[in-house]
N, CA, C and O atoms as a Tinker XYZ file with bonds, in Angstrom:
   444  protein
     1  N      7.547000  -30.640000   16.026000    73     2
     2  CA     8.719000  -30.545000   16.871000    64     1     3
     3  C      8.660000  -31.631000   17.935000    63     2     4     5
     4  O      7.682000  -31.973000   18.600000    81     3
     5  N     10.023000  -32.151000   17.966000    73     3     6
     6  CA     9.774000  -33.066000   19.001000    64     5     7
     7  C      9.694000  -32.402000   20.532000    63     6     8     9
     8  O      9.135000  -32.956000   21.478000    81     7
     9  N     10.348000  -31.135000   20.588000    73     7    10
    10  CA    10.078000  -30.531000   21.647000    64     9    11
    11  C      9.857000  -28.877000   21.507000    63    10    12    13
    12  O     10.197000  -28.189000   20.545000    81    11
    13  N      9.293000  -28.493000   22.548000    73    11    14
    14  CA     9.268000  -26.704000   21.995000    64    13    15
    15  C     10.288000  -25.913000   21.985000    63    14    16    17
    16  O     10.899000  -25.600000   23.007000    81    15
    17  N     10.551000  -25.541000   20.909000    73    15    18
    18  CA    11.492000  -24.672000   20.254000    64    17    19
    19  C     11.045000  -23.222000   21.355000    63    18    20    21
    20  O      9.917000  -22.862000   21.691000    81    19
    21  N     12.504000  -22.568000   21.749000    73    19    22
    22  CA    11.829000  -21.319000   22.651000    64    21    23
    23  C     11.685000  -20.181000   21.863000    63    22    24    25
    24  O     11.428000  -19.152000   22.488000    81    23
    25  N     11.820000  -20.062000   20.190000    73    23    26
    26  CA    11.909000  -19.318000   19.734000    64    25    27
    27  C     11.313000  -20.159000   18.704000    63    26    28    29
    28  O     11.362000  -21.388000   18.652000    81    27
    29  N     10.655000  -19.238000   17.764000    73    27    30
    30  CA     9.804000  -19.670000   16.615000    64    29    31
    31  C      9.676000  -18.537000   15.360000    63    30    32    33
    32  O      8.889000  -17.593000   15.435000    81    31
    33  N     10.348000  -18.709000   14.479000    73    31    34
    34  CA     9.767000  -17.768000   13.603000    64    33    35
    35  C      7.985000  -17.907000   12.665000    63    34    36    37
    36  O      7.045000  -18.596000   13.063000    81    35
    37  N      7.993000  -17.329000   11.829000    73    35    38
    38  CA     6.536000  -17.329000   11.228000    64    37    39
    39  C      6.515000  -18.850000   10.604000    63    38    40    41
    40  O      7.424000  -19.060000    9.800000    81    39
    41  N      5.874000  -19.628000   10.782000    73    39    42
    42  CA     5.544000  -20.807000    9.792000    64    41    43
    43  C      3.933000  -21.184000   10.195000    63    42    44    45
    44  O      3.212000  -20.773000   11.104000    81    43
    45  N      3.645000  -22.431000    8.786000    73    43    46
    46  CA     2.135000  -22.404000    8.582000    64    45    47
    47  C      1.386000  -23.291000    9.722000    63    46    48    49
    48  O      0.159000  -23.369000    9.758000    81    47
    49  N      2.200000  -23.923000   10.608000    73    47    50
    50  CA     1.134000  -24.378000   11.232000    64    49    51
    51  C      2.538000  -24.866000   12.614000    63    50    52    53
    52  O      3.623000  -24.283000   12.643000    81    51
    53  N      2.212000  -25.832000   13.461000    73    51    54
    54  CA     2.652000  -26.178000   14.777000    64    53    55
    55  C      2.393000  -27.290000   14.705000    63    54    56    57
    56  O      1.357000  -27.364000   14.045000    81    55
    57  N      2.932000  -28.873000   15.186000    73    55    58
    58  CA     3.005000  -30.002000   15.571000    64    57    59
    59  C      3.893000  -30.445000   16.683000    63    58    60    61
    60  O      5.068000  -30.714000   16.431000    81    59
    61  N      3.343000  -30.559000   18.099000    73    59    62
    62  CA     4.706000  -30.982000   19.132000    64    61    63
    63  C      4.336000  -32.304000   19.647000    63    62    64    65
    64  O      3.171000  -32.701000   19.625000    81    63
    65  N      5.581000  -33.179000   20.235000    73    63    66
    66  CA     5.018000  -33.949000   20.697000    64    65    67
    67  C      5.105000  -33.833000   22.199000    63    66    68    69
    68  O      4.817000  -34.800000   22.904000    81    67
    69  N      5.458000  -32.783000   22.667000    73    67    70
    70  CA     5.124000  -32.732000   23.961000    64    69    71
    71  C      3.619000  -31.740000   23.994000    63    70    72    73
    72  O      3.267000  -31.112000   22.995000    81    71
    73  N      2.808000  -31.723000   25.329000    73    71    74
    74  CA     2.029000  -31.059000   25.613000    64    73    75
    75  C      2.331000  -29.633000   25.705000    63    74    76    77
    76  O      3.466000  -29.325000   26.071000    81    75
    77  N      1.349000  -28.567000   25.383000    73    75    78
    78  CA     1.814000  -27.067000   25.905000    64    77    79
    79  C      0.870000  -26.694000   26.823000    63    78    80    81
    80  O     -0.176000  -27.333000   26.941000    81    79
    81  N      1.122000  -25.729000   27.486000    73    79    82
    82  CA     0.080000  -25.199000   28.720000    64    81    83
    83  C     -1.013000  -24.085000   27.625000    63    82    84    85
    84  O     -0.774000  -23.817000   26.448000    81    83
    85  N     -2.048000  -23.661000   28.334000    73    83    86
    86  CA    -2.256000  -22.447000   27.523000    64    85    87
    87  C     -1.935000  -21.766000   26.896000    63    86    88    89
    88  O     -2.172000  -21.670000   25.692000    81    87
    89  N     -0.957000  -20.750000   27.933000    73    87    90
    90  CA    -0.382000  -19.760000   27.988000    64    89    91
    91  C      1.251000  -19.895000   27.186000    63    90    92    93
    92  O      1.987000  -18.955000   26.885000    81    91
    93  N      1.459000  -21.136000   27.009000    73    91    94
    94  CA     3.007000  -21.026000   26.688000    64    93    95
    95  C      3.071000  -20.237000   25.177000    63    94    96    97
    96  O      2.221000  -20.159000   24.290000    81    95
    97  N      4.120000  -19.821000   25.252000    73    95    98
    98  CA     4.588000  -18.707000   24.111000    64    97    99
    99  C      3.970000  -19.500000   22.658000    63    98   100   101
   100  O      3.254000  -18.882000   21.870000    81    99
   101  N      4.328000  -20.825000   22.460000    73    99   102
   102  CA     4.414000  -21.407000   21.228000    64   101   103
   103  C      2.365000  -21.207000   21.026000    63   102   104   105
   104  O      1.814000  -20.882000   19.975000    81   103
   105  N      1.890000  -21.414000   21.913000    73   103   106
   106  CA     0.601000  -21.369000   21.789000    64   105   107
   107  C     -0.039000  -19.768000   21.789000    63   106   108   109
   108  O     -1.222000  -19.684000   21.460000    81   107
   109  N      0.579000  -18.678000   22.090000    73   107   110
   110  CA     0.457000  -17.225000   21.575000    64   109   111
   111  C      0.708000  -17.054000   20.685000    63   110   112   113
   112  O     -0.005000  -16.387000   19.935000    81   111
   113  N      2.032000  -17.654000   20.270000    73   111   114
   114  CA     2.283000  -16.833000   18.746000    64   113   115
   115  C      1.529000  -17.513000   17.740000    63   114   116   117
   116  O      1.219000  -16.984000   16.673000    81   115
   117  N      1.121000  -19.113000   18.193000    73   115   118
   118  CA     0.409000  -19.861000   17.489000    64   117   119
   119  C     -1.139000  -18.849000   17.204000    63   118   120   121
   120  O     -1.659000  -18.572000   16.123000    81   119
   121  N     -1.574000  -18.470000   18.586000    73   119   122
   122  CA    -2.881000  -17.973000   17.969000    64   121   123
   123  C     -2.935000  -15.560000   17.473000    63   122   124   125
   124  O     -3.725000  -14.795000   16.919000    81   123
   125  N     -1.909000  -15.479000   17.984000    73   123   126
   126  CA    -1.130000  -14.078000   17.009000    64   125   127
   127  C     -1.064000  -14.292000   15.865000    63   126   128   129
   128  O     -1.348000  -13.405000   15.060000    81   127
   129  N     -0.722000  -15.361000   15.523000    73   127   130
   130  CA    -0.630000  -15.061000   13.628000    64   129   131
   131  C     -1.824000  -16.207000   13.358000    63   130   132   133
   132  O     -2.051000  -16.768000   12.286000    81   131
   133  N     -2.316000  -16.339000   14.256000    73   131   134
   134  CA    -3.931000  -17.564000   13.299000    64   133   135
   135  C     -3.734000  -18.882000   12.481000    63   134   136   137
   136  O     -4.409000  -19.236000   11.514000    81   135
   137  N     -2.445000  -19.692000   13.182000    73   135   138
   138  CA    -1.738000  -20.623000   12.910000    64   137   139
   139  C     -2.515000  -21.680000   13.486000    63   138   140   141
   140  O     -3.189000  -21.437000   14.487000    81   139
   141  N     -2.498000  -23.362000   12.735000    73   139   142
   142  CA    -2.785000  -24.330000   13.573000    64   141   143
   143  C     -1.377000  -24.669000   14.481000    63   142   144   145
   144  O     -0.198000  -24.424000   14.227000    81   143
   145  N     -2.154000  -25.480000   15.896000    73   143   146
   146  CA    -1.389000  -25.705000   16.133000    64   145   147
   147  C     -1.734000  -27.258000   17.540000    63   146   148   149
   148  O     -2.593000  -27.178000   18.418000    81   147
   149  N     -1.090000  -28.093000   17.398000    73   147   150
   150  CA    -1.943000  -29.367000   17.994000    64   149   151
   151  C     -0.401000  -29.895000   18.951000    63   150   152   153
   152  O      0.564000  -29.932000   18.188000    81   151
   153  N     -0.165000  -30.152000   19.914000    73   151   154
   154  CA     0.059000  -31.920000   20.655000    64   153   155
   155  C     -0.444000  -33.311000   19.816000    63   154   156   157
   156  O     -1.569000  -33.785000   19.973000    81   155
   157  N      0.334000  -33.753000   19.114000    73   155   158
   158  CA     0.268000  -34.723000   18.951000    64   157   159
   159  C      1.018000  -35.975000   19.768000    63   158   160   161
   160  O      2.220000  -36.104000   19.537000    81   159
   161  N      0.471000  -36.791000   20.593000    73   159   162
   162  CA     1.305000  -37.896000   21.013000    64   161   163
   163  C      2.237000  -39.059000   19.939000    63   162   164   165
   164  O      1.695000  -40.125000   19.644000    81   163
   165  N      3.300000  -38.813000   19.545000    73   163   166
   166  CA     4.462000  -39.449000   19.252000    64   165   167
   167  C      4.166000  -38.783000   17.985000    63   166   168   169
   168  O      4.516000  -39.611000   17.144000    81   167
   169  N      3.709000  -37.732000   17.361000    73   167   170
   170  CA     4.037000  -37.059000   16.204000    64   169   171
   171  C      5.526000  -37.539000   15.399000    63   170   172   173
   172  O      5.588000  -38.381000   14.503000    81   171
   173  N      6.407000  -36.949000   15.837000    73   171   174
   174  CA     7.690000  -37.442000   15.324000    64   173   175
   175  C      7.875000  -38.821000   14.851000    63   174   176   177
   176  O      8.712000  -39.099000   13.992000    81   175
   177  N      7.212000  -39.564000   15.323000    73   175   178
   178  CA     7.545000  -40.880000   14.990000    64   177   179
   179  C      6.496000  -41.494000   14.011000    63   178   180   181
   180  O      6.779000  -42.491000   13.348000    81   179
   181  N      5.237000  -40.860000   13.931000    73   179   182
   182  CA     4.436000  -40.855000   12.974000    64   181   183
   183  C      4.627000  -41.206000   11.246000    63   182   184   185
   184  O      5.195000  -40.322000   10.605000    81   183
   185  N      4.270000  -42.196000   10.641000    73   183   186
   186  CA     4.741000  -42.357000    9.187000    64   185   187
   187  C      3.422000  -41.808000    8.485000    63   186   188   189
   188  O      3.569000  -41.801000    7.262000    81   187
   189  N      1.941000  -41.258000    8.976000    73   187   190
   190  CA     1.392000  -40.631000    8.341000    64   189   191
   191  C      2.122000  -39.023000    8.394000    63   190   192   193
   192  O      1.950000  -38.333000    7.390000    81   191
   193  N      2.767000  -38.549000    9.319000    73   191   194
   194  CA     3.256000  -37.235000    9.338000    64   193   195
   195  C      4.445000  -37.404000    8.919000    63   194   196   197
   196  O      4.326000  -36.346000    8.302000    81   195
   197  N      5.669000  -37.787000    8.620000    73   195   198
   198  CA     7.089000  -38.135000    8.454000    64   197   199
   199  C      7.012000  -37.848000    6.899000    63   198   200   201
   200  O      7.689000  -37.165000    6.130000    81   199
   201  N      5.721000  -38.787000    6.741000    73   199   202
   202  CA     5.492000  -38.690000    5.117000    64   201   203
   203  C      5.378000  -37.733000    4.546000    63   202   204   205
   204  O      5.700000  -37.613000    3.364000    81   203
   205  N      4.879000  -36.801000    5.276000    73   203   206
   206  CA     4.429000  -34.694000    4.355000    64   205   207
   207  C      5.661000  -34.124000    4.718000    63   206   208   209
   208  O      5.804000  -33.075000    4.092000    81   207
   209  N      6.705000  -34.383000    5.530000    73   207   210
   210  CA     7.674000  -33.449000    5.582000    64   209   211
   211  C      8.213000  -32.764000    4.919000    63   210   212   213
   212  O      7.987000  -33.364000    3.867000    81   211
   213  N      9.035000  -31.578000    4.510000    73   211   214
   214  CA     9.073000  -31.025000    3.598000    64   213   215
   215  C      8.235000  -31.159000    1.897000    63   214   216   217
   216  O      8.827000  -31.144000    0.818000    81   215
   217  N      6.763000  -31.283000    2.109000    73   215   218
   218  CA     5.401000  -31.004000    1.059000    64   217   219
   219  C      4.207000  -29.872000    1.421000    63   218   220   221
   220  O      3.373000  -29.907000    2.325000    81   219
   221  N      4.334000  -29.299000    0.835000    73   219   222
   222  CA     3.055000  -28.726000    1.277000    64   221   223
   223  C      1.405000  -29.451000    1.056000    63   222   224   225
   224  O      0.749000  -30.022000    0.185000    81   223
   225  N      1.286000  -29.013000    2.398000    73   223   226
   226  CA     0.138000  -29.779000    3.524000    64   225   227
   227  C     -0.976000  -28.571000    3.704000    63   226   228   229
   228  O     -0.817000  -27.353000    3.620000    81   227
   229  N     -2.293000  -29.437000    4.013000    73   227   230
   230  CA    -3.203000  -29.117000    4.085000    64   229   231
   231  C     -3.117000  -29.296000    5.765000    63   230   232   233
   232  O     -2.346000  -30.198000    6.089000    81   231
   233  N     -3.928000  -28.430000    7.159000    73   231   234
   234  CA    -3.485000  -28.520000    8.127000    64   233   235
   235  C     -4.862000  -27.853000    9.038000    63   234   236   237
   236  O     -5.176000  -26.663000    9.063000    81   235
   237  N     -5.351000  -28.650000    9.544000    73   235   238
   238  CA    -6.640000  -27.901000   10.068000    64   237   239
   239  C     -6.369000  -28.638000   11.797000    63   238   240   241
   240  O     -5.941000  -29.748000   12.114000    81   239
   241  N     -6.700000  -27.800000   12.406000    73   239   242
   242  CA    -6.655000  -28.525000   14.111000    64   241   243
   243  C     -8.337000  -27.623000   14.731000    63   242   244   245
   244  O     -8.776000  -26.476000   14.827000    81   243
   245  N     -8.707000  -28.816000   14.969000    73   243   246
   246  CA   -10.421000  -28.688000   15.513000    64   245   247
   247  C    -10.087000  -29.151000   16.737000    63   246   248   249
   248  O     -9.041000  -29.782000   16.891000    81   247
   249  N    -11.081000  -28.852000   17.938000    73   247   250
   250  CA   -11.371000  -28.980000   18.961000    64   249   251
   251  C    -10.928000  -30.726000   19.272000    63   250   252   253
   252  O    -10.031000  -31.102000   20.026000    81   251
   253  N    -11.692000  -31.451000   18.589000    73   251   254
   254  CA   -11.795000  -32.968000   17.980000    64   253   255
   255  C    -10.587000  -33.526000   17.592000    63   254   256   257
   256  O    -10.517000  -34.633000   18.125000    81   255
   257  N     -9.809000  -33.347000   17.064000    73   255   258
   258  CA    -8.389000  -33.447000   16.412000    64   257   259
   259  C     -8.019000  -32.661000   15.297000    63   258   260   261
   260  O     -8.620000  -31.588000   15.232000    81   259
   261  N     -7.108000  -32.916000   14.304000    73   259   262
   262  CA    -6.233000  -32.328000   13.685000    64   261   263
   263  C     -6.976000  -33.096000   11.934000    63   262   264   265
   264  O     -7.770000  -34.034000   12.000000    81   263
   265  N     -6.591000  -32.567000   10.695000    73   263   266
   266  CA    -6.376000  -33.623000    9.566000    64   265   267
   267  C     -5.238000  -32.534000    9.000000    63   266   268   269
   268  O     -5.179000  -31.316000    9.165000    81   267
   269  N     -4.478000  -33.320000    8.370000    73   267   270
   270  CA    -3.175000  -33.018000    7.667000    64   269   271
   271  C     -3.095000  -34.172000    6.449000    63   270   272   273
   272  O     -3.298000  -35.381000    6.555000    81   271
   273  N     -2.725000  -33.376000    5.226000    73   271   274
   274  CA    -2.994000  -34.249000    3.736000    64   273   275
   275  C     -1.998000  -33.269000    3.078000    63   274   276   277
   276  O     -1.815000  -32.164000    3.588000    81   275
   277  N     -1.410000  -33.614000    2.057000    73   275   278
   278  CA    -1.042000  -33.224000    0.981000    64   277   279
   279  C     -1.992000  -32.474000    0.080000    63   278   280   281
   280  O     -2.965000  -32.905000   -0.540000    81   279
   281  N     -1.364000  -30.941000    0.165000    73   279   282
   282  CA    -2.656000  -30.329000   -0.183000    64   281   283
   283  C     -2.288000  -30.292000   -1.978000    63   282   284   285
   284  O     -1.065000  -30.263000   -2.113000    81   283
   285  N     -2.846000  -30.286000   -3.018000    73   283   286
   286  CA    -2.835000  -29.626000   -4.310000    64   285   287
   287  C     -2.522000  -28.654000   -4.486000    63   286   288   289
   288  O     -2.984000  -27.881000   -3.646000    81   287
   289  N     -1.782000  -28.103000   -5.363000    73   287   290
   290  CA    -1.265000  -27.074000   -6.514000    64   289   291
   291  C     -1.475000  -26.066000   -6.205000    63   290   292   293
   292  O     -0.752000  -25.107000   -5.934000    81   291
   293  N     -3.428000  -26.349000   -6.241000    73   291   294
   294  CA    -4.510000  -25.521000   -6.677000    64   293   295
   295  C     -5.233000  -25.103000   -5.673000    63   294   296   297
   296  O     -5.897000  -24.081000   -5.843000    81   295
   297  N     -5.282000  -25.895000   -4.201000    73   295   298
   298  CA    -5.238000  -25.375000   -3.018000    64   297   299
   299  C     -4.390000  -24.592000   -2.273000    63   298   300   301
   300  O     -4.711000  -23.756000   -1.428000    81   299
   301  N     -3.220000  -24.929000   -2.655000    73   299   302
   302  CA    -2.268000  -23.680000   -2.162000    64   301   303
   303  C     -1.988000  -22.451000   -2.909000    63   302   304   305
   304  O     -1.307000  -21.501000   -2.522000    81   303
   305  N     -2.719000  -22.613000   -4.252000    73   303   306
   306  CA    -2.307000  -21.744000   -4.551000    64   305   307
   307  C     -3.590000  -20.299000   -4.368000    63   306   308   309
   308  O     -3.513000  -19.074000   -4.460000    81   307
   309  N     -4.704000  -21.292000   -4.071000    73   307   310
   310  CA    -5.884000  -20.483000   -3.895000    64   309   311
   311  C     -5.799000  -20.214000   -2.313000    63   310   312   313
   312  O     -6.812000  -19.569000   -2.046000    81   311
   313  N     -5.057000  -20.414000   -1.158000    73   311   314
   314  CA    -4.889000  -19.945000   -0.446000    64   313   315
   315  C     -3.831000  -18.931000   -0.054000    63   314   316   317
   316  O     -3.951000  -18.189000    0.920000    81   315
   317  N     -2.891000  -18.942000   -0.788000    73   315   318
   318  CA    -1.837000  -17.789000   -1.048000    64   317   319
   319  C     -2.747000  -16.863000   -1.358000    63   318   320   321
   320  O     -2.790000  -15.937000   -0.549000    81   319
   321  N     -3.793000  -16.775000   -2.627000    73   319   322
   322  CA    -4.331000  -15.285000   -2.999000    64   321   323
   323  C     -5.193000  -14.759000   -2.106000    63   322   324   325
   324  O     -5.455000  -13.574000   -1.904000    81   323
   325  N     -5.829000  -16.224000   -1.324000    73   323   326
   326  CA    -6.839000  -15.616000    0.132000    64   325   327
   327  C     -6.286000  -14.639000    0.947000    63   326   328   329
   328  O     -7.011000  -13.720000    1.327000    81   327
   329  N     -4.920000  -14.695000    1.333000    73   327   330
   330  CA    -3.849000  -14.109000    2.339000    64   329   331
   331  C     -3.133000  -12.583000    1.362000    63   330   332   333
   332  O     -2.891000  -11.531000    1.953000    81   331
   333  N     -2.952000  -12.713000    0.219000    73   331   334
   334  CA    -2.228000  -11.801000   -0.492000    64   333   335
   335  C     -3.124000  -10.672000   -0.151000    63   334   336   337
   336  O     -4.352000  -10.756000   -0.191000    81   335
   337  N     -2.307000   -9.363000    0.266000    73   335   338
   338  CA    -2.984000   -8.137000    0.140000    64   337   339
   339  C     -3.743000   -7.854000   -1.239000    63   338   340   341
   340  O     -3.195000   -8.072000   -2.319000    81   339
   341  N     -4.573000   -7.533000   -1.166000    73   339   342
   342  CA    -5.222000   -6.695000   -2.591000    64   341   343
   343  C     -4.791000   -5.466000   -2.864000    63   342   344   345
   344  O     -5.179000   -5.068000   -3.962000    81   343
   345  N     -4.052000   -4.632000   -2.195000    73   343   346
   346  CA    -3.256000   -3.415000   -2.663000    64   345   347
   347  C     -2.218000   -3.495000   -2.134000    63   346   348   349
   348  O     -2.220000   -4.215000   -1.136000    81   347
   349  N     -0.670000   -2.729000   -2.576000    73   347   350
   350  CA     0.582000   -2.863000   -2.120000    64   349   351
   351  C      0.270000   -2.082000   -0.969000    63   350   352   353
   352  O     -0.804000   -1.540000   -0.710000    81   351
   353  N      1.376000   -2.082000   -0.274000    73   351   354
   354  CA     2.015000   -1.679000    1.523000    64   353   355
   355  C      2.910000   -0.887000    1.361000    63   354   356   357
   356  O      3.885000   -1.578000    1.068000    81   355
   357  N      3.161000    0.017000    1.367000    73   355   358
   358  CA     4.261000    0.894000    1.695000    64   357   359
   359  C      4.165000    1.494000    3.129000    63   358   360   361
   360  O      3.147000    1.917000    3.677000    81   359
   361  N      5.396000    1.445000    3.611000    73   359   362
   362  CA     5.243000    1.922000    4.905000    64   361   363
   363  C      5.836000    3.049000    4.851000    63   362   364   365
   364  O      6.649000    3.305000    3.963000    81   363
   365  N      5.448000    4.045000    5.982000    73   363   366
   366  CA     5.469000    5.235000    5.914000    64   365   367
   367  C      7.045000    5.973000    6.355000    63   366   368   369
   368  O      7.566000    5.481000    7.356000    81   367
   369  N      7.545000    6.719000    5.898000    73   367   370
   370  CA     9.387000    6.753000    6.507000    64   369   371
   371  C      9.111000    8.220000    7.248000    63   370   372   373
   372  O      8.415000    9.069000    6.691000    81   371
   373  N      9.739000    8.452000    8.599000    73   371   374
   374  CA     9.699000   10.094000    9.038000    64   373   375
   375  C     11.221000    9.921000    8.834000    63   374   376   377
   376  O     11.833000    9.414000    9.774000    81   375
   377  N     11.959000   10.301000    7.649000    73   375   378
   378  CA    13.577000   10.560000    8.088000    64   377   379
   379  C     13.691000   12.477000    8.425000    63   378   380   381
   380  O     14.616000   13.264000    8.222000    81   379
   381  N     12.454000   12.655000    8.943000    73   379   382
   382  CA    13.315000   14.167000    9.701000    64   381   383
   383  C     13.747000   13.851000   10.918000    63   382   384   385
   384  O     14.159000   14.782000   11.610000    81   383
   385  N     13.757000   12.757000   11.364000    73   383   386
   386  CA    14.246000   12.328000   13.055000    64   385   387
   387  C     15.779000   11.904000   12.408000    63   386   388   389
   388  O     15.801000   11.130000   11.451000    81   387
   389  N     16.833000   12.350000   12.871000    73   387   390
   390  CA    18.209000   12.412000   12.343000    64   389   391
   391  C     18.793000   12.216000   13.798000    63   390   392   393
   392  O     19.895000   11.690000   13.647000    81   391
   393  N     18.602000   12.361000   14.806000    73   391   394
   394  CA    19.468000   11.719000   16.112000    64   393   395
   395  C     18.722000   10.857000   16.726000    63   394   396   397
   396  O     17.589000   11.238000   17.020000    81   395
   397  N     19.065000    9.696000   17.034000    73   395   398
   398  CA    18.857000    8.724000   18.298000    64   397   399
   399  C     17.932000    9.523000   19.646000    63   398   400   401
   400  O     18.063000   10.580000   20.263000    81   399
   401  N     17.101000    8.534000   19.680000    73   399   402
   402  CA    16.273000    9.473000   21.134000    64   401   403
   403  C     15.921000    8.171000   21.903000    63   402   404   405
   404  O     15.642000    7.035000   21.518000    81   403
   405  N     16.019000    8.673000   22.979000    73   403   406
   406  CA    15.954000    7.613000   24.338000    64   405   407
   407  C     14.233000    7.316000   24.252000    63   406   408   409
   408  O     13.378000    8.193000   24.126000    81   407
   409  N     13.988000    5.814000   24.358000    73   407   410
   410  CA    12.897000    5.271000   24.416000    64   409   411
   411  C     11.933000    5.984000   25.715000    63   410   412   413
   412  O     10.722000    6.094000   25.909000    81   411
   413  N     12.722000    6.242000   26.192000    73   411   414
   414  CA    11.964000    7.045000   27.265000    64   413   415
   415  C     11.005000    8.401000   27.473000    63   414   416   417
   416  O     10.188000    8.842000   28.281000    81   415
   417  N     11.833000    8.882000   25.831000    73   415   418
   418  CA    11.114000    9.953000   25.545000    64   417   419
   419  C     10.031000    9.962000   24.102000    63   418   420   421
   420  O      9.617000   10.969000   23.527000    81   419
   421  N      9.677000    8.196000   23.670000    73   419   422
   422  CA     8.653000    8.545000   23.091000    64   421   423
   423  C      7.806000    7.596000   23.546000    63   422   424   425
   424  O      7.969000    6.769000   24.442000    81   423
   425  N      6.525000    7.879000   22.560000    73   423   426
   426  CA     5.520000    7.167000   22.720000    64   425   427
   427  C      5.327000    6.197000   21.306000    63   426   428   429
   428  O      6.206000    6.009000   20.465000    81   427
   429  N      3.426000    5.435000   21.276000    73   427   430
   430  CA     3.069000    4.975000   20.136000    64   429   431
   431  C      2.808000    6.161000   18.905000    63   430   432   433
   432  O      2.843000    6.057000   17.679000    81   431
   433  N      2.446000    7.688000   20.084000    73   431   434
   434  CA     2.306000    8.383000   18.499000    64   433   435
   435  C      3.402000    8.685000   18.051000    63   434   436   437
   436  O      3.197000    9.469000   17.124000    81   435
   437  N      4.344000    8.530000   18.166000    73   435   438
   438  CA     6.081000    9.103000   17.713000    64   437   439
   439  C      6.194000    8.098000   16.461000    63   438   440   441
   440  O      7.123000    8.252000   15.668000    81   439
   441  N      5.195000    7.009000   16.270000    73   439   442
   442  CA     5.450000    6.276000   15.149000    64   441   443
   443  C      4.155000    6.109000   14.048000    63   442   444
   444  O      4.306000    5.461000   13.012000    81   443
């Protein structure tokens, strides 16, 4: 991004070319979902990065710097199954709650 987006949905990694503080949101949600995420100075204008744009990329950010490559087939695809649950998810439904109730009157165990 050339600048921080104030809203971000889920994606695999972060590139800005402005600086972030610690604390700024893009750098929470960055480390909430276990995302890379780097400052790069003039990123955007970059022809090693311009070049992966819409490819899937390999994306690691170390203390040290960043490497970003065009990842293989066979790397993404062996990292999809790293992440894939090993058993399905079903989430649990209470439909005996049939009226609207004021947030006020529940809690975390109400869910």
């Amino acid at each position: 991004f050339k600048s921080i987006p104030n809203d971000l949905s889920h994606v695999g990694g972060i590139i800005t070319d402005e600086p972030q503080t610690p604390l700024s949101h893009i750098n929470l949600k960055a480390k909430q979902n276990n995302m890379p995420n780097a400052y790069v100075k003039g990123a955007s204008t970059k022809p090693e990065i311009l070049s992966l744009v819409g490819k899937v990329v390999q994306y690691v950010v170390r203390a040290d710097g960043y490497e970003l490559r065009e990842a293989t087939q066979e790397e993404a695809d062996a990292w999809l199954e790293s992440v894939r649950p090993s058993t399905s998810q079903t989430p649990l439904s209470d439909l005996s709650v049939t009226e609207p109730v004021r947030l006020t009157e529940i809690g975390n165990a109400d869910w």
